[in-house]
VMD Tcl script that builds the backbone (N, CA, C; Angstrom):
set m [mol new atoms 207]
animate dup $m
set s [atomselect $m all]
$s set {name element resname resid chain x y z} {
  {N N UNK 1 A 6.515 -17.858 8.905}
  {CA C UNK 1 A 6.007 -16.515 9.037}
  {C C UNK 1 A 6.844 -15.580 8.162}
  {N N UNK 2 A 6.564 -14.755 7.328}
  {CA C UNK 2 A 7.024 -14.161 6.276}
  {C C UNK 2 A 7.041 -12.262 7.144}
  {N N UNK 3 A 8.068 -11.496 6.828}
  {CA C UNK 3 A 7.898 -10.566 7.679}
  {C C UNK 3 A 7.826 -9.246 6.828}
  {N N UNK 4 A 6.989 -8.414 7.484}
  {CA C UNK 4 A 7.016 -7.337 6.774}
  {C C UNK 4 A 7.541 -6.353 6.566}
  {N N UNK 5 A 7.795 -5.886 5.069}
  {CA C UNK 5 A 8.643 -4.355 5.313}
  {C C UNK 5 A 8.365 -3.855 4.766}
  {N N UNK 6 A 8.645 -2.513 5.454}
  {CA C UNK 6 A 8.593 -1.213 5.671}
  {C C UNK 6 A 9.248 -0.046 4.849}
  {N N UNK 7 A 9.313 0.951 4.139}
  {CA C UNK 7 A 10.336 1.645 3.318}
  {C C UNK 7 A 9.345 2.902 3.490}
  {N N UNK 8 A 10.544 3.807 3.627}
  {CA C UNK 8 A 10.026 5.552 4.090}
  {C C UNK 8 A 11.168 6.038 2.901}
  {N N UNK 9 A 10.752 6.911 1.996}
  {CA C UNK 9 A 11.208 7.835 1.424}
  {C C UNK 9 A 10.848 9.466 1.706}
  {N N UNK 10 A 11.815 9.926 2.574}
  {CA C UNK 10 A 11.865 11.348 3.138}
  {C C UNK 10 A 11.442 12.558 2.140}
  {N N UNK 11 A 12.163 12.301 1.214}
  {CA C UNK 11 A 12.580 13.245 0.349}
  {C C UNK 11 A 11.086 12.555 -0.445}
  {N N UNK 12 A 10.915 11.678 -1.324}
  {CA C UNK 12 A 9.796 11.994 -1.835}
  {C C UNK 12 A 8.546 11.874 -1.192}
  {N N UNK 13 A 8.499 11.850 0.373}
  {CA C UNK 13 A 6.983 11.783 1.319}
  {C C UNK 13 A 6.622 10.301 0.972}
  {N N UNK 14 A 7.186 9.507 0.705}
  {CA C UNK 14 A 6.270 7.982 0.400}
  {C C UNK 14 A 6.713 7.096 1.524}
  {N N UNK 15 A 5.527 6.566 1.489}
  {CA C UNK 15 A 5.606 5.476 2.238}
  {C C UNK 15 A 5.086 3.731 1.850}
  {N N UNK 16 A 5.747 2.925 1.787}
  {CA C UNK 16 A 5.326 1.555 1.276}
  {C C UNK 16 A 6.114 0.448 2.136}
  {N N UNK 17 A 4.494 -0.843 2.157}
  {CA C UNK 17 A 4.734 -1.948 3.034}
  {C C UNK 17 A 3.811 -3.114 2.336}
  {N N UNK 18 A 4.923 -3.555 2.210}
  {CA C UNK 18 A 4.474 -4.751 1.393}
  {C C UNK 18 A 4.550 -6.141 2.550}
  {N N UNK 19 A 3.575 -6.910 2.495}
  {CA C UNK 19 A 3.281 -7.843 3.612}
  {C C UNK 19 A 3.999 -9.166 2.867}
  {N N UNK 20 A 4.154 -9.416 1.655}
  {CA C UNK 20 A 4.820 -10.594 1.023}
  {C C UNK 20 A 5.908 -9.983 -0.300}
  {N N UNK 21 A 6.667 -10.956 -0.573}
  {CA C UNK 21 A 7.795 -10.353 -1.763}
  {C C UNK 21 A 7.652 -11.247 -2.376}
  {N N UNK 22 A 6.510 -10.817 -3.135}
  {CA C UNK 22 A 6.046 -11.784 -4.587}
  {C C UNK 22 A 6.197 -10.523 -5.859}
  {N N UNK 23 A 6.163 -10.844 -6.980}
  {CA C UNK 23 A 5.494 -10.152 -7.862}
  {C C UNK 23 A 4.472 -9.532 -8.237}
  {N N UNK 24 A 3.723 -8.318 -8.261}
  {CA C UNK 24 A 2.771 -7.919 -8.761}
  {C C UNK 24 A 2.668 -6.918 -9.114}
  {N N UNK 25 A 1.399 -5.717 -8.849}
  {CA C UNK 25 A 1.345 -4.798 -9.574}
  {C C UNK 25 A 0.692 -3.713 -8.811}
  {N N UNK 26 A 0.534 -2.081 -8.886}
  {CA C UNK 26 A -0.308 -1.423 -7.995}
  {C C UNK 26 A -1.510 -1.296 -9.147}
  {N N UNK 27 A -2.127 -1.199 -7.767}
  {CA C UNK 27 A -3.956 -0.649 -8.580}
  {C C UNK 27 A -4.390 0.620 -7.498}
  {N N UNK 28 A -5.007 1.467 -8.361}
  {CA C UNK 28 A -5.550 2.790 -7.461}
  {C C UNK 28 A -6.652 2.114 -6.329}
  {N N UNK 29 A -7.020 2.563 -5.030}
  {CA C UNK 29 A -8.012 2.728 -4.236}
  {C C UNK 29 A -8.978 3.891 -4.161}
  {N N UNK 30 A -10.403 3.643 -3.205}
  {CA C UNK 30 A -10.707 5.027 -3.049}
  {C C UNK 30 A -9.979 6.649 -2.691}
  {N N UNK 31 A -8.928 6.016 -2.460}
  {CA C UNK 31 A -7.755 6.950 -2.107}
  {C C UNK 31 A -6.828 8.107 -3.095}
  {N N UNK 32 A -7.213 9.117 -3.736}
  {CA C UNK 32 A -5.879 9.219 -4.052}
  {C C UNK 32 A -4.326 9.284 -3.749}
  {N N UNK 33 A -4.402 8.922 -2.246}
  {CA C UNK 33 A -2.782 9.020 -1.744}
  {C C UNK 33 A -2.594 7.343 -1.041}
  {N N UNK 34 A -3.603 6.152 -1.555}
  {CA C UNK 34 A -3.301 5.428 -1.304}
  {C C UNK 34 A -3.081 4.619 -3.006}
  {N N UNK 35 A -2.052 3.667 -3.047}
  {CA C UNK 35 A -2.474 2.648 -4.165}
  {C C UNK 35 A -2.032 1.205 -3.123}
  {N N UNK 36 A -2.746 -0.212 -4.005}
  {CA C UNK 36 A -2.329 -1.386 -2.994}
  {C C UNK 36 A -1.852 -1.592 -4.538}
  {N N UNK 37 A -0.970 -3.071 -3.864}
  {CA C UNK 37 A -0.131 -3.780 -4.609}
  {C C UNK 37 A -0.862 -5.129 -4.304}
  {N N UNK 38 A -1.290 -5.730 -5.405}
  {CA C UNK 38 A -1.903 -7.164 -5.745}
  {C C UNK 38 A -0.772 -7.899 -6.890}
  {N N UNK 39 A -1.113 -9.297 -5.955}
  {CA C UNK 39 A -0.623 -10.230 -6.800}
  {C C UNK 39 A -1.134 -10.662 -8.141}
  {N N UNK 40 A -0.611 -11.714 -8.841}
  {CA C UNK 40 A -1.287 -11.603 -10.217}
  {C C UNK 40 A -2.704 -12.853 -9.555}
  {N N UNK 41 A -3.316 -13.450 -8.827}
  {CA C UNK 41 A -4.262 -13.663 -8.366}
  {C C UNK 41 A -5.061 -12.646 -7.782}
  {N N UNK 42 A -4.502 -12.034 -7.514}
  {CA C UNK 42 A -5.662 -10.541 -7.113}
  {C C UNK 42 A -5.654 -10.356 -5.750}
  {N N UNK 43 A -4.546 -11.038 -4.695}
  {CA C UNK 43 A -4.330 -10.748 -3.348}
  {C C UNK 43 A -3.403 -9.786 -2.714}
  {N N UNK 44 A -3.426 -9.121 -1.683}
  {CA C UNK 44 A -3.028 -7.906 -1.737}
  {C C UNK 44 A -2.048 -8.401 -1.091}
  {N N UNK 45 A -1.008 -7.859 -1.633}
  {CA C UNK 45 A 0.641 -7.954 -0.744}
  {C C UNK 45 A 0.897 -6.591 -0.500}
  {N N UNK 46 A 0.660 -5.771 -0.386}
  {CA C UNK 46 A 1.190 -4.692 0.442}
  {C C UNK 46 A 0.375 -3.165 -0.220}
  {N N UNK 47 A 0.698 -1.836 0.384}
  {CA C UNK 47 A 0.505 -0.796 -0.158}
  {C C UNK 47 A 1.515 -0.012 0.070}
  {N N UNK 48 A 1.252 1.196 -0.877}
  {CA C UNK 48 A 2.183 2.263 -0.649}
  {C C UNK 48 A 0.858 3.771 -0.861}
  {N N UNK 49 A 1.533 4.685 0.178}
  {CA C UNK 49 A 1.008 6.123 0.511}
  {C C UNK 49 A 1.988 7.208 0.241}
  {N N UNK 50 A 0.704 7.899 -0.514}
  {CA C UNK 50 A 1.997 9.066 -1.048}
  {C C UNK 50 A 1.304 10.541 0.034}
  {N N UNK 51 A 2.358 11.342 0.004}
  {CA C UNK 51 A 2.378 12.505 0.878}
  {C C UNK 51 A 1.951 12.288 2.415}
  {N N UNK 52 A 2.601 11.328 2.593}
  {CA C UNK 52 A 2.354 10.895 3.946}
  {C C UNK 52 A 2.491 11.773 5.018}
  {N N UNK 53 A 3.317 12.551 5.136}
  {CA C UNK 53 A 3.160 14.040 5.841}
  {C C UNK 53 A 1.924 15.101 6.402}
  {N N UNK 54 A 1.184 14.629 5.216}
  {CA C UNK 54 A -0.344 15.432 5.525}
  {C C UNK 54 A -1.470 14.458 6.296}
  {N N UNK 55 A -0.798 13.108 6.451}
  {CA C UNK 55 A -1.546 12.780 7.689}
  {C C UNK 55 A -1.339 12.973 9.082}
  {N N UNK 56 A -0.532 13.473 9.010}
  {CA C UNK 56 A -0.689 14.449 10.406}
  {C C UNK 56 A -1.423 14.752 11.515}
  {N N UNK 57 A -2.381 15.533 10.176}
  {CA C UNK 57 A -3.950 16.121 10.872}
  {C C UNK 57 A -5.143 15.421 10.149}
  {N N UNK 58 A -5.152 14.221 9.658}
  {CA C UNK 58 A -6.205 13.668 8.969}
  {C C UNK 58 A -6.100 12.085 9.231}
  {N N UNK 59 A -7.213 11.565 9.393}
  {CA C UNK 59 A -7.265 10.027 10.079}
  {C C UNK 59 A -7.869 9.912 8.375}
  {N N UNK 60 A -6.448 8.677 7.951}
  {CA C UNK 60 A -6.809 8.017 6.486}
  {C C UNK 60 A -7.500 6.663 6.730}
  {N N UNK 61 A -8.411 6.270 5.684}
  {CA C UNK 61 A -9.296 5.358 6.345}
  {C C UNK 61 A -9.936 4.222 5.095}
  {N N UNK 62 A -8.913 3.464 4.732}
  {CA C UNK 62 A -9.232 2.378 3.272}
  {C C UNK 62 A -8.787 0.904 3.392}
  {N N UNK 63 A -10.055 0.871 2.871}
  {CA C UNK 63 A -10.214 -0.824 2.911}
  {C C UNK 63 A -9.460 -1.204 1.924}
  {N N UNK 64 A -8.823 -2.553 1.892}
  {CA C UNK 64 A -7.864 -3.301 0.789}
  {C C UNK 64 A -8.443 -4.153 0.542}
  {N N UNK 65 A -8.868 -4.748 -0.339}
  {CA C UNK 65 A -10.060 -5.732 -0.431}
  {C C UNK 65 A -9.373 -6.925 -1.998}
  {N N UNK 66 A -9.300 -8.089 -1.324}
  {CA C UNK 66 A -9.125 -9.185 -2.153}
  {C C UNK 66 A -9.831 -9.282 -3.292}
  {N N UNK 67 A -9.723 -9.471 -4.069}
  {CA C UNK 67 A -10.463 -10.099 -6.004}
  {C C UNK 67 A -11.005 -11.311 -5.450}
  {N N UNK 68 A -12.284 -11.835 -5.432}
  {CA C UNK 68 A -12.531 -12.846 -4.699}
  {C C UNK 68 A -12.747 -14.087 -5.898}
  {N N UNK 69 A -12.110 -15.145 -5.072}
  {CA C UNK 69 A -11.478 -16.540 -6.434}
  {C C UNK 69 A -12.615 -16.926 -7.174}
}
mol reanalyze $m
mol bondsrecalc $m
mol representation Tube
mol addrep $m
């Protein structure tokens, strides 16, 4: 079982959680305050959220969706 972590940056409002510690890369979502991080197969190991603060008062709501083989 591989475990996940977690990283909060205060000062710049970010937030990122990457589910595996492989190599890859971010790609934008419908989101602009979301991007995911895919492997070089196209599976998602984690995301990161920017201005996380302003969810607060707003229910964020995005699908992460695999590159299918």
């Amino acid at each position: 079982m591989e475990k996940i972590k977690v990283w909060y940056d205060s000062k710049g409002d970010f937030l990122e959680v990457m589910f595996k510690q492989k190599e890859g890369f971010f790609r934008e979502t419908s989101s602009d305050q979301v991007m995911e991080k895919i492997d070089m197969e196209g599976n998602v190991i984690g995301f990161s959220i920017l201005k996380v603060s302003s969810l607060k008062e707003k229910l964020l709501d995005i699908d992460l969706v695999n590159v299918p083989d």
